[in-house]
PyMOL Python script that loads the backbone (N, CA, C, O; Angstrom):
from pymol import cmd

cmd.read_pdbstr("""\
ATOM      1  N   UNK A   1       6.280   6.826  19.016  1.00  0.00           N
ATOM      2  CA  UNK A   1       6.207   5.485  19.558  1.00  0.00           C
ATOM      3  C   UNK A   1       4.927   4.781  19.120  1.00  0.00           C
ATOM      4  O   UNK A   1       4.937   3.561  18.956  1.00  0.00           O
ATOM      5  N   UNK A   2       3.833   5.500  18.926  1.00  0.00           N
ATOM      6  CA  UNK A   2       2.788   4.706  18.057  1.00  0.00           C
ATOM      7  C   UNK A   2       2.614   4.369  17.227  1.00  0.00           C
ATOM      8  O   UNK A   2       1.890   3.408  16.968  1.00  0.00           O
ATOM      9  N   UNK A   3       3.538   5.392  16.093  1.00  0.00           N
ATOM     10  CA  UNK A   3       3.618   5.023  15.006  1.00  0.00           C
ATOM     11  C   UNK A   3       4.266   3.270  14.353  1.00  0.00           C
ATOM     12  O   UNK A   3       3.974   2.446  13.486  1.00  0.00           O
ATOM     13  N   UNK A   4       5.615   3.535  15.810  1.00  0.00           N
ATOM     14  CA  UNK A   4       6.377   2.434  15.600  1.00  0.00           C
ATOM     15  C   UNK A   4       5.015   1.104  16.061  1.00  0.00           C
ATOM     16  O   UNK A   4       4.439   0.471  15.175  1.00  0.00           O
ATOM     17  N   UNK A   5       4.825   0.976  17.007  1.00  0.00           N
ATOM     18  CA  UNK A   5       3.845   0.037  17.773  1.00  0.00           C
ATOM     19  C   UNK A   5       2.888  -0.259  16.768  1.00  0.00           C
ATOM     20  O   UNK A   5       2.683  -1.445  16.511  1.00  0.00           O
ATOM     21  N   UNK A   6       2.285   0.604  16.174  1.00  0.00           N
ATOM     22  CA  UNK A   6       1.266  -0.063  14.916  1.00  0.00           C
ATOM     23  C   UNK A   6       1.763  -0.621  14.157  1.00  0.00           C
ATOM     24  O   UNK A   6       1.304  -1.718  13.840  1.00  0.00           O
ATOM     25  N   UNK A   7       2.945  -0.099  13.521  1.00  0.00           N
ATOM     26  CA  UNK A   7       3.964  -0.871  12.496  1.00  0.00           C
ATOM     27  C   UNK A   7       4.127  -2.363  12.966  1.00  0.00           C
ATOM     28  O   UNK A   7       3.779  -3.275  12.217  1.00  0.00           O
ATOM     29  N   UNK A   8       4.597  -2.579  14.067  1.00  0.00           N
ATOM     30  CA  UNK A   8       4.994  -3.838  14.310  1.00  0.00           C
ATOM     31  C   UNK A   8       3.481  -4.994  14.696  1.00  0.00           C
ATOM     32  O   UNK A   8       3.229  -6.091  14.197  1.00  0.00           O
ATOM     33  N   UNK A   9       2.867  -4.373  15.532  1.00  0.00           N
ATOM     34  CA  UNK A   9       1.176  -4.832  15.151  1.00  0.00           C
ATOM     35  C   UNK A   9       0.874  -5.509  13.915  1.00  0.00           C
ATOM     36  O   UNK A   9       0.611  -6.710  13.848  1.00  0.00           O
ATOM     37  N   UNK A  10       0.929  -4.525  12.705  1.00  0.00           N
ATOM     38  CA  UNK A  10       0.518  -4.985  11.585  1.00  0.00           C
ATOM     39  C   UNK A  10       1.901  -5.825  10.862  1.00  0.00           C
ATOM     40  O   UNK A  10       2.143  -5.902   9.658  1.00  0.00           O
ATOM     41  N   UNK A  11       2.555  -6.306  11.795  1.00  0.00           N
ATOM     42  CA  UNK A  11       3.486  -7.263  11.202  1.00  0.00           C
ATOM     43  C   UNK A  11       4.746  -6.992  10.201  1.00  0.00           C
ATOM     44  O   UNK A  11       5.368  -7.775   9.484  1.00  0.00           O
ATOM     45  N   UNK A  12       4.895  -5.541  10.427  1.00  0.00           N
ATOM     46  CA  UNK A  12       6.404  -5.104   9.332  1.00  0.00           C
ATOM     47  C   UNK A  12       7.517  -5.225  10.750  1.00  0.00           C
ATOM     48  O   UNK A  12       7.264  -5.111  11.949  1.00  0.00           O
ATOM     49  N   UNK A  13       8.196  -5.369  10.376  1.00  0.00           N
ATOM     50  CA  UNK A  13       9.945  -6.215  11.085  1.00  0.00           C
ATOM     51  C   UNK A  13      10.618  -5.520  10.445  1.00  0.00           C
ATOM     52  O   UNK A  13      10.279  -5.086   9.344  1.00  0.00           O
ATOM     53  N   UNK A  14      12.173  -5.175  11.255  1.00  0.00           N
ATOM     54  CA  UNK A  14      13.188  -4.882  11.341  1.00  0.00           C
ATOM     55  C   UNK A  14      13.688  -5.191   9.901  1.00  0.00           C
ATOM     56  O   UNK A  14      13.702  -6.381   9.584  1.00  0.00           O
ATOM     57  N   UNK A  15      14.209  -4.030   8.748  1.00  0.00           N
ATOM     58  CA  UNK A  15      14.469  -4.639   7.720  1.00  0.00           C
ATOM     59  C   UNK A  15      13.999  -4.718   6.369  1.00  0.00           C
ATOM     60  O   UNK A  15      14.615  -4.423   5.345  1.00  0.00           O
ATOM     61  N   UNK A  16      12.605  -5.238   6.517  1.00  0.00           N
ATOM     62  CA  UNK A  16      11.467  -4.806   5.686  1.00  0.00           C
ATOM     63  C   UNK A  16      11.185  -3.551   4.975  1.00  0.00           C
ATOM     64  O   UNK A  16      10.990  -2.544   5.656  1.00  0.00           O
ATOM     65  N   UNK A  17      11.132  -3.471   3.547  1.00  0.00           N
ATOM     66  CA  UNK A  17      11.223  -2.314   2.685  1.00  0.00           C
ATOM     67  C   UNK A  17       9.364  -1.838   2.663  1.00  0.00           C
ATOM     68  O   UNK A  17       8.481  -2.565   2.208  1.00  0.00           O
ATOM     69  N   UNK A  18       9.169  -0.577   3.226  1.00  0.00           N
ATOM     70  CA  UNK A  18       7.699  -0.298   3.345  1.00  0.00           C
ATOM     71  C   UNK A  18       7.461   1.063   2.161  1.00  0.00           C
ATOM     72  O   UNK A  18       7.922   2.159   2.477  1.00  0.00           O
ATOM     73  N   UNK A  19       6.863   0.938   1.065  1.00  0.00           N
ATOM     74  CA  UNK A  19       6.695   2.164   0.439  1.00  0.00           C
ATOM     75  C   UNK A  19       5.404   2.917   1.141  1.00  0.00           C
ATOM     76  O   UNK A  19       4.367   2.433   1.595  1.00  0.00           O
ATOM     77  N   UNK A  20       6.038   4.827   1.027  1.00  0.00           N
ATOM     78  CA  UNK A  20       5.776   5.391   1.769  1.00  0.00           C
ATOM     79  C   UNK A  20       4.521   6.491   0.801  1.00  0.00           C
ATOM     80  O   UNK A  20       4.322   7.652   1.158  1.00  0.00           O
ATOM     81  N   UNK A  21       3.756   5.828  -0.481  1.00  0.00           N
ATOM     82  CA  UNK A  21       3.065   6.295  -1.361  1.00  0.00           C
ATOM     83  C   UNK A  21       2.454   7.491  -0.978  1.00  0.00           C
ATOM     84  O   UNK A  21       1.276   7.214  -0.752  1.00  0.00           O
ATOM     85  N   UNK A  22       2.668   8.752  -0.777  1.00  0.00           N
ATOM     86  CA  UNK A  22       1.557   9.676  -0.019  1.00  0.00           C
ATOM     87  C   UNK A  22       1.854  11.291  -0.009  1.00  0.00           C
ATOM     88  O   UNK A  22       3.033  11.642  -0.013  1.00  0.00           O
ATOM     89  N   UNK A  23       1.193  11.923   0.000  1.00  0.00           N
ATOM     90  CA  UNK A  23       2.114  13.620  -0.334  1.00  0.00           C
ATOM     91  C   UNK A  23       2.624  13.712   1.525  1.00  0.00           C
ATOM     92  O   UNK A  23       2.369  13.045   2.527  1.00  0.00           O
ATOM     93  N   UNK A  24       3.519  15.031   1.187  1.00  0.00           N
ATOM     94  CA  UNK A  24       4.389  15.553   2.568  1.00  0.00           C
ATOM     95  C   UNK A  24       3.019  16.011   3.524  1.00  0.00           C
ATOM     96  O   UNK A  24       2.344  17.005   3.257  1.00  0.00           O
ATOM     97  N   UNK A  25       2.805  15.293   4.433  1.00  0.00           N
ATOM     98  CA  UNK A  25       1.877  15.404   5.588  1.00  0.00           C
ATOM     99  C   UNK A  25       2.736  15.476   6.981  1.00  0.00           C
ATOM    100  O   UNK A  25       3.833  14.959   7.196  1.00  0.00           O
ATOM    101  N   UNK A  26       2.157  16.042   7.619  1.00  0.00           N
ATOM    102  CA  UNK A  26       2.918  15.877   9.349  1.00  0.00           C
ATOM    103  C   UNK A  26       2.343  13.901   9.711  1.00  0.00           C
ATOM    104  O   UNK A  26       2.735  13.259  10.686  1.00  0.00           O
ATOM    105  N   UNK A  27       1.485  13.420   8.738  1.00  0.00           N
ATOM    106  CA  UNK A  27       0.769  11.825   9.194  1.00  0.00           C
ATOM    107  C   UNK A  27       2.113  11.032   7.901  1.00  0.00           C
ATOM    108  O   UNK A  27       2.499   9.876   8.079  1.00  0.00           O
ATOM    109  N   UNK A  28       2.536  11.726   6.934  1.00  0.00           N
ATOM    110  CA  UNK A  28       3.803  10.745   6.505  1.00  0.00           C
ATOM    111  C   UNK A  28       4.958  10.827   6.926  1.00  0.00           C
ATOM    112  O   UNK A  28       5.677   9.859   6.679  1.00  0.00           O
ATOM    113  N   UNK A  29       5.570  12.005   7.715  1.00  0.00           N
ATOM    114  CA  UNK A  29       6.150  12.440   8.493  1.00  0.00           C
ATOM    115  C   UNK A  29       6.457  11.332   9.650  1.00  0.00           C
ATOM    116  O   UNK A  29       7.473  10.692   9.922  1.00  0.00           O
ATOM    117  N   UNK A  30       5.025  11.381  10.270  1.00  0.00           N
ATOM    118  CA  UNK A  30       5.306  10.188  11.582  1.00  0.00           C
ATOM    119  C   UNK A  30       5.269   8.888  11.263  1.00  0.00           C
ATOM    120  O   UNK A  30       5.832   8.146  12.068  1.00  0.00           O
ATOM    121  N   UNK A  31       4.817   8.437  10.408  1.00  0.00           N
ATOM    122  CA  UNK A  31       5.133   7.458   9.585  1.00  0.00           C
ATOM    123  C   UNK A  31       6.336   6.953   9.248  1.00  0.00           C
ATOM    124  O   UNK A  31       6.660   5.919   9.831  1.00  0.00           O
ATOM    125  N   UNK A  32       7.354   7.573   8.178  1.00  0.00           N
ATOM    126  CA  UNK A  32       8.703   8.075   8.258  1.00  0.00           C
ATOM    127  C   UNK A  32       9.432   7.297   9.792  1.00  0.00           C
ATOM    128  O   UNK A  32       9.882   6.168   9.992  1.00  0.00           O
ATOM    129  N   UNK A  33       9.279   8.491  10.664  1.00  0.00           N
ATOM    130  CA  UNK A  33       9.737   7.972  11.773  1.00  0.00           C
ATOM    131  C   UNK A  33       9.444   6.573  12.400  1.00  0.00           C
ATOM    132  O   UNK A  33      10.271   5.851  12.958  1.00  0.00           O
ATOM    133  N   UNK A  34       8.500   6.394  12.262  1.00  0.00           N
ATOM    134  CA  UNK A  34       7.783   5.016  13.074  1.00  0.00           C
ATOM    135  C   UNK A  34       8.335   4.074  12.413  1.00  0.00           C
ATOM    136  O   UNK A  34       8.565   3.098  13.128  1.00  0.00           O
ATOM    137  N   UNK A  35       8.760   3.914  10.944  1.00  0.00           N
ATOM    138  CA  UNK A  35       9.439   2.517  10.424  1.00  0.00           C
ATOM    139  C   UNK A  35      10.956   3.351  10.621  1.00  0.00           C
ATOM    140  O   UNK A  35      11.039   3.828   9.489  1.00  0.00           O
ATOM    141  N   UNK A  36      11.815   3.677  11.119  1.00  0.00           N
ATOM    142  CA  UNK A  36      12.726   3.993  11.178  1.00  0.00           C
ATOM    143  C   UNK A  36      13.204   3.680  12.669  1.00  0.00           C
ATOM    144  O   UNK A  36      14.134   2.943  12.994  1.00  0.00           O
ATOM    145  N   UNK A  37      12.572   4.224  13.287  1.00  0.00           N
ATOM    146  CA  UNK A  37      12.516   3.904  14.769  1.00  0.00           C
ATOM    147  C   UNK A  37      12.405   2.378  15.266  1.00  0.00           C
ATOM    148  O   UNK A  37      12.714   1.941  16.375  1.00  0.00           O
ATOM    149  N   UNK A  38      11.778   1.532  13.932  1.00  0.00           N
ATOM    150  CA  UNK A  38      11.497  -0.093  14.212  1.00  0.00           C
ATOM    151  C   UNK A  38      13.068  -1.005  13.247  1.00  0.00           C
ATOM    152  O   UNK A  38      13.349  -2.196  13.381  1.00  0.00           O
ATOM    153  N   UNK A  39      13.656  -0.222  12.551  1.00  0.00           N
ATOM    154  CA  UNK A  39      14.660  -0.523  11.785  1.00  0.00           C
ATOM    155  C   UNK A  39      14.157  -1.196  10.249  1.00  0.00           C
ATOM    156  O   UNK A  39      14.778  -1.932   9.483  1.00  0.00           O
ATOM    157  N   UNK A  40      12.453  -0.483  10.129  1.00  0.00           N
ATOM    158  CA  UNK A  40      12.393  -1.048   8.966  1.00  0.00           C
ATOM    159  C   UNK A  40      13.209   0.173   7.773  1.00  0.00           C
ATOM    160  O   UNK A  40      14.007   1.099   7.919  1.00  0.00           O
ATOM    161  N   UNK A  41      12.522  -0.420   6.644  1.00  0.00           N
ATOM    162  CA  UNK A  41      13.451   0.424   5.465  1.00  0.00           C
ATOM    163  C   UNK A  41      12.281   1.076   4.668  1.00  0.00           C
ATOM    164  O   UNK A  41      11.557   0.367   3.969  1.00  0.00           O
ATOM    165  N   UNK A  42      12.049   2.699   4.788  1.00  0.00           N
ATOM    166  CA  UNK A  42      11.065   3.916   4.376  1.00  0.00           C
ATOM    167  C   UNK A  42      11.510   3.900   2.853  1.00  0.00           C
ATOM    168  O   UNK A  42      12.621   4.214   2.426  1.00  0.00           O
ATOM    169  N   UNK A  43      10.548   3.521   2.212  1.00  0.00           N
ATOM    170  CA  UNK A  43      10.682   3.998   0.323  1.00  0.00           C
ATOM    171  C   UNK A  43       9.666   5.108   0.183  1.00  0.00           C
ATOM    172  O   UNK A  43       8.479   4.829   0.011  1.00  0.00           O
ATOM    173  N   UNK A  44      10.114   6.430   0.253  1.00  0.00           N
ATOM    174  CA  UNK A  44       9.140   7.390   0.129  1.00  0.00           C
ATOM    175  C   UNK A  44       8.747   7.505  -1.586  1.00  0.00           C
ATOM    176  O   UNK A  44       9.538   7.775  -2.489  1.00  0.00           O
ATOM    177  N   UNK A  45       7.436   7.241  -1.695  1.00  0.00           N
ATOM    178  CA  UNK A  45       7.555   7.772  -3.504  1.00  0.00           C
ATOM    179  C   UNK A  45       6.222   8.813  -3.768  1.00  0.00           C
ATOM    180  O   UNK A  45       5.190   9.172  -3.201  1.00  0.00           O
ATOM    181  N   UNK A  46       6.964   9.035  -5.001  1.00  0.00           N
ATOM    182  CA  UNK A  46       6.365  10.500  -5.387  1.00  0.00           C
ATOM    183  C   UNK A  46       4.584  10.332  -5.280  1.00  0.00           C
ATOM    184  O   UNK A  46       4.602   9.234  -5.836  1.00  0.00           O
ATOM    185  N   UNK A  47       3.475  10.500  -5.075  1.00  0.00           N
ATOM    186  CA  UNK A  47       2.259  10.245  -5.711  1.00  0.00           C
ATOM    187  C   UNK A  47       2.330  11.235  -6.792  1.00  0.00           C
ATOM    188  O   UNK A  47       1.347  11.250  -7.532  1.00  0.00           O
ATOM    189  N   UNK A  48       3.303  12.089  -7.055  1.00  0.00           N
ATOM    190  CA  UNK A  48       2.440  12.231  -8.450  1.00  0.00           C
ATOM    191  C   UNK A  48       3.594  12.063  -9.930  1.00  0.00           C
ATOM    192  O   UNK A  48       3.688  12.509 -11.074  1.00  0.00           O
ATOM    193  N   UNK A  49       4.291  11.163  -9.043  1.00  0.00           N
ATOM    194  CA  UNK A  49       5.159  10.675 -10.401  1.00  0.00           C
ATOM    195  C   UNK A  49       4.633   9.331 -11.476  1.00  0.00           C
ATOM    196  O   UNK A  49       4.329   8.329 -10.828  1.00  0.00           O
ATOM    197  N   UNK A  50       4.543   9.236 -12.440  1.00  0.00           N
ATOM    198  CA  UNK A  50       4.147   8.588 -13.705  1.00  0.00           C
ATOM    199  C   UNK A  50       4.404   7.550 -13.569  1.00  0.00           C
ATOM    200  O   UNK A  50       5.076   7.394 -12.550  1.00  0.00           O
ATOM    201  N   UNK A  51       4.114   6.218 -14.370  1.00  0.00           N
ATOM    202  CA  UNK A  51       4.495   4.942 -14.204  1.00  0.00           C
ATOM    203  C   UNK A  51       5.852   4.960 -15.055  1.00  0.00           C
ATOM    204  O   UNK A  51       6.587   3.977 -14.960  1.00  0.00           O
ATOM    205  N   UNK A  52       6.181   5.904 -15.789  1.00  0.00           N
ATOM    206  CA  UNK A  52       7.203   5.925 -16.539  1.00  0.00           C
ATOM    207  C   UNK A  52       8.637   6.285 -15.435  1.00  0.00           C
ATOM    208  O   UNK A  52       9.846   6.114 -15.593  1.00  0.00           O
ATOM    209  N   UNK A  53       8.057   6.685 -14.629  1.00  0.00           N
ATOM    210  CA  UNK A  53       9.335   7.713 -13.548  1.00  0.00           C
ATOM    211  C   UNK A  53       9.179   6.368 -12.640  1.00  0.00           C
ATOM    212  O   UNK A  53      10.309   6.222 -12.175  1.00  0.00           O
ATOM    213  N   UNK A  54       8.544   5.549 -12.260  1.00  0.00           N
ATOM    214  CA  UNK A  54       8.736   4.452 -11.417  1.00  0.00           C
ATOM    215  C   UNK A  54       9.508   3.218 -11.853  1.00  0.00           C
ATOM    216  O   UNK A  54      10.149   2.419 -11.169  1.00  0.00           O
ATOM    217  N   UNK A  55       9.379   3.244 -12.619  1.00  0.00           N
ATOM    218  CA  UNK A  55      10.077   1.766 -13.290  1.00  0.00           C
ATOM    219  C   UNK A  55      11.070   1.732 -14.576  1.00  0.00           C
ATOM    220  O   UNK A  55      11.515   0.659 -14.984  1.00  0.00           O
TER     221      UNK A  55
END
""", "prot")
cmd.dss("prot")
cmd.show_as("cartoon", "prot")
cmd.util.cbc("prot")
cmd.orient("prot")
């Protein structure tokens, strides 16, 4: 629930595509949840994928 509550604080809404740039942590984890829980939309991406693998 904090996770979500900061999310909406800092102004991401229902919907909104949030990239999730960061290695597997229990802190991207709740993250994860917190824009999910607000109905935004989680883009998890690799940090250690190439600019070639992004685009």
């Amino acid at each position: 629930d904090q996770s979500a509550r900061g999310f909406l604080a800092a102004g991401i809404n229902p919907k909104d595509k949030v990239a999730l740039w960061a290695r597997n942590t229990p802190e991207w984890l709740l993250s994860f949840f917190g824009l999910i829980q607000i109905g935004a939309i989680a883009v998890p991406i690799d940090p250690n994928a190439t600019q070639e693998n992004l685009f």
